[in-house]
TORFIRO-881589 format. One record per residue: residue in three letters; x, y, z of N, C-alpha, C in turn. Coordinates in steps of 0.05 Angstrom, whole numbers, plus 5000, padded with zeros to 4 digits. Atoms other than C-alpha are relative to their C-alpha. Layout:
N
ALAXYZXYZXYZ ...
//
This chain:
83
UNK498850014973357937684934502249785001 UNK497550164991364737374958499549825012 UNK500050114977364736794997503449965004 UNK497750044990370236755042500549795028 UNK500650234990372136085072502650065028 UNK497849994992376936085137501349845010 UNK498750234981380935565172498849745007 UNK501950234989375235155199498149944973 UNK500950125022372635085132501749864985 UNK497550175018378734775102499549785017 UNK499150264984379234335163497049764999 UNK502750115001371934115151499949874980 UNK499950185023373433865085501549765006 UNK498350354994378833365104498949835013 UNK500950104976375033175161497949834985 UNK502750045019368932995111501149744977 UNK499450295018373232585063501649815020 UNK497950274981377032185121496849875013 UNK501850144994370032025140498249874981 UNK500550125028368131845067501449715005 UNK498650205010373531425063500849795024 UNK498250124971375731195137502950055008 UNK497249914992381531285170502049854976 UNK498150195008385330735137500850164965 UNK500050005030383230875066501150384985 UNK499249714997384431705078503849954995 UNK496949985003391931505096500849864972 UNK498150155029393131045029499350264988 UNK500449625013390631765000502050194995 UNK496949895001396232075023502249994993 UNK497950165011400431565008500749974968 UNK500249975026399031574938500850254983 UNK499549764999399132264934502950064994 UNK497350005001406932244954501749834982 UNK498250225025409031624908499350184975 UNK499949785030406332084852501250185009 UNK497849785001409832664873502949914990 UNK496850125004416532264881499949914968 UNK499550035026415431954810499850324990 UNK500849695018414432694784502850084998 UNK497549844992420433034815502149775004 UNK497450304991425332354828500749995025 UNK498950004976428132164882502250095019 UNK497949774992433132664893497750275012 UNK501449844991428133214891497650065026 UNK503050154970423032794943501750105021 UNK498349994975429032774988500850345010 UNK500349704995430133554979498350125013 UNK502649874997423633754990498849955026 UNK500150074971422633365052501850075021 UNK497949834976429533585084498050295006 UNK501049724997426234305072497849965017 UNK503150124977418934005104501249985024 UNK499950194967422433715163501450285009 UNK498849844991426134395173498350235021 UNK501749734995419434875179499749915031 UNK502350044974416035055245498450094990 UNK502449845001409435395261500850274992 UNK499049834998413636025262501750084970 UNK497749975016418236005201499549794972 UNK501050175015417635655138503149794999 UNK497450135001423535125119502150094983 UNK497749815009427135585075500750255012 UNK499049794986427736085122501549835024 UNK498550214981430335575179502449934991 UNK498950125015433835245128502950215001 UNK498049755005438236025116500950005018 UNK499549984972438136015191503349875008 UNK498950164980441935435209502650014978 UNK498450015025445635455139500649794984 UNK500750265011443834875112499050024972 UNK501349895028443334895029497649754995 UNK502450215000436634624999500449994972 UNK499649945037438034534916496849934992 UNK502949965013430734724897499749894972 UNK499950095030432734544821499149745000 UNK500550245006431633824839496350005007 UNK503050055001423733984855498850034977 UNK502449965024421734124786499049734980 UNK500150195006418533634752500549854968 UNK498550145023421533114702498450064978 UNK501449955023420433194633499049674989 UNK501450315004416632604605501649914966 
//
């Protein structure tokens, strides 16, 4: 048998480690999270990736917005560095 998890089960997990950890220690989580990304991809690609983030709504993702307004996003800079 399948289990199939929906919405309120995802949100039940975060909810579960921010109370693991506390509020405080949940956000350096995050934080961490993103300084590794940015070392991954550089700081060109961070900055890409976030213009596109800050673009989305609920409705639309940020490359579709992005076509919208006509705003270019150079995706090439998200991939990550070679080591």
């Amino acid at each position: 048998m399948m289990c199939v998890y929906g919405v309120e089960g995802r949100h039940r997990g975060g909810e579960a480690r921010k109370e693991q950890l506390g509020s405080e220690g949940y956000q350096e989580m995050g934080h961490r999270g993103g300084e590794a990304r940015k070392e991954q991809i550089g700081q060109e690609g961070y900055q890409e990736m976030g213009k596109k983030g800050g673009l989305s709504s609920k409705d639309k993702s940020g490359g579709a917005c992005a076509a919208e307004e006509g705003i270019e996003i150079d995706e090439s800079n998200y991939k990550t560095k070679s080591r």
